[in-house]
C-alpha positions in Angstrom: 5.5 -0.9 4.3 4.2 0.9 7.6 7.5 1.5 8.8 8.2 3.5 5.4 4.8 5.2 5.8 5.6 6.8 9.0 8.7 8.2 7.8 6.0 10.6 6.0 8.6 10.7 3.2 6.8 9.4 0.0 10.1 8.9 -1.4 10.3 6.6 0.8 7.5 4.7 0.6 7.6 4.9 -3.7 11.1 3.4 -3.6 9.1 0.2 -2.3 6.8 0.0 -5.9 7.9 -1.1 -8.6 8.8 1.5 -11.2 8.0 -0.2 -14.3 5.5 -2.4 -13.6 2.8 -1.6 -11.1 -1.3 -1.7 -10.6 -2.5 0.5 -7.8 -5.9 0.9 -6.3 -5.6 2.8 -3.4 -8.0 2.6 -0.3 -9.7 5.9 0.4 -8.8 7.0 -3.3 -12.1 6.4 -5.8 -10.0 6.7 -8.6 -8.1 3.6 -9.3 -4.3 4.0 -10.3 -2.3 2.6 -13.0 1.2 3.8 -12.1 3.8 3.2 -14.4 6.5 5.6 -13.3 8.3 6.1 -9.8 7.2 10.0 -9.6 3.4 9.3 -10.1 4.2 7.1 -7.1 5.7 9.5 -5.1 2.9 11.7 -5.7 0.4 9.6 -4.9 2.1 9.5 -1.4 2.7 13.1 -1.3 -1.0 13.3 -0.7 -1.9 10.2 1.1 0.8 11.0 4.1 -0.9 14.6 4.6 -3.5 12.2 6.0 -1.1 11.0 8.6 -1.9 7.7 8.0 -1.0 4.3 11.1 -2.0 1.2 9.3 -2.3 -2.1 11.9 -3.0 -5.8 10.3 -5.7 -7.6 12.1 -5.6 -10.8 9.6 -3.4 -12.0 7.3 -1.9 -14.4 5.2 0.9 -15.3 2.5 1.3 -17.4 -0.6 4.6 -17.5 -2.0 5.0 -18.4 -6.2 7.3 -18.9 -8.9 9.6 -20.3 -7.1 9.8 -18.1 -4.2 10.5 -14.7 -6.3 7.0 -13.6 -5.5 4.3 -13.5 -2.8 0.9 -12.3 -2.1 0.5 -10.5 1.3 -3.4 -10.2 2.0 -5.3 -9.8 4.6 -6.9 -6.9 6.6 -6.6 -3.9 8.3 -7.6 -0.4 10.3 -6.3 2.9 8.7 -5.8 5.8 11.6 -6.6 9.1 9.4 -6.4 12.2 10.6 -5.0 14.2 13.1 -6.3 14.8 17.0 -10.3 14.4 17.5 -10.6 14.5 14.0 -8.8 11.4 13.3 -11.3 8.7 12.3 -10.7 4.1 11.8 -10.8 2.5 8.5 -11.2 -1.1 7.9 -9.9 -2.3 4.9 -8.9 -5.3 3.0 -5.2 -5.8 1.0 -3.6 -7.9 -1.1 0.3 -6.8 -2.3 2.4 -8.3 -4.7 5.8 -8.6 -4.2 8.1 -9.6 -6.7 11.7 -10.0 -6.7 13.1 -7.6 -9.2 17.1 -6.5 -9.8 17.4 -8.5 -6.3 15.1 -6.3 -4.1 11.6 -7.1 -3.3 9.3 -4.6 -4.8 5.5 -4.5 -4.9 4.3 -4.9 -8.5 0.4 -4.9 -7.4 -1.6 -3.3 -5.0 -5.2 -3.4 -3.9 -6.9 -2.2 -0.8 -10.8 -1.3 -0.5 -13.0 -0.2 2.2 -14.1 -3.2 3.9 -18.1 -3.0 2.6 -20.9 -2.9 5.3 -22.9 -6.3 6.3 
């Protein structure tokens, strides 16, 4: 998924979302997103690679289900924003779904969040 990001193509990164079945609630977005349609996914990135985002995972883990068709990636990680001295961490937490559909893995379900303070 990062190595899609970089590409800074959201194209890219959409084709890896489902395009009929998806929940979305983005990290440094407050307004979760229900996307149903591969172009509301590609905008979605069109915005969020302005922000020239690196994403590293710190901790992790998988569970795989039905059979192994699906697995939940969670864990957490650090988002690099920004650009030069203006560029700034943020911890966050993740869990994706990924699903086998049409024999390519796709995410059906996404959710990231600002890791709150202690």
């Amino acid at each position: 998924w990062n190595d899609a990001l970089q590409t800074k193509d959201p194209k890219a990164v959409a084709r890896l979302y489902s395009a009929s079945n998806l929940s979305f609630l983005p990290t440094v977005f407050s307004t979760p997103r229900h996307i149903s349609a591969l172009p509301d996914t590609e905008k979605y990135f069109a915005a969020f690679v302005k922000m020239h985002p690196f994403g590293t995972i710190t901790d992790d883990s998988v569970q795989v289900f039905d059979n192994g068709n699906a697995y939940l990636h969670s864990g957490l990680y650090t988002f690099d924003l920004g650009e030069g001295e203006g560029r700034v961490s943020v911890d966050a937490r993740f869990s994706y779904l990924w699903r086998l559909e049409d024999g390519a893995w796709t995410i059906t379900h996404q959710h990231s969040s600002v890791v709150p303070a202690q």
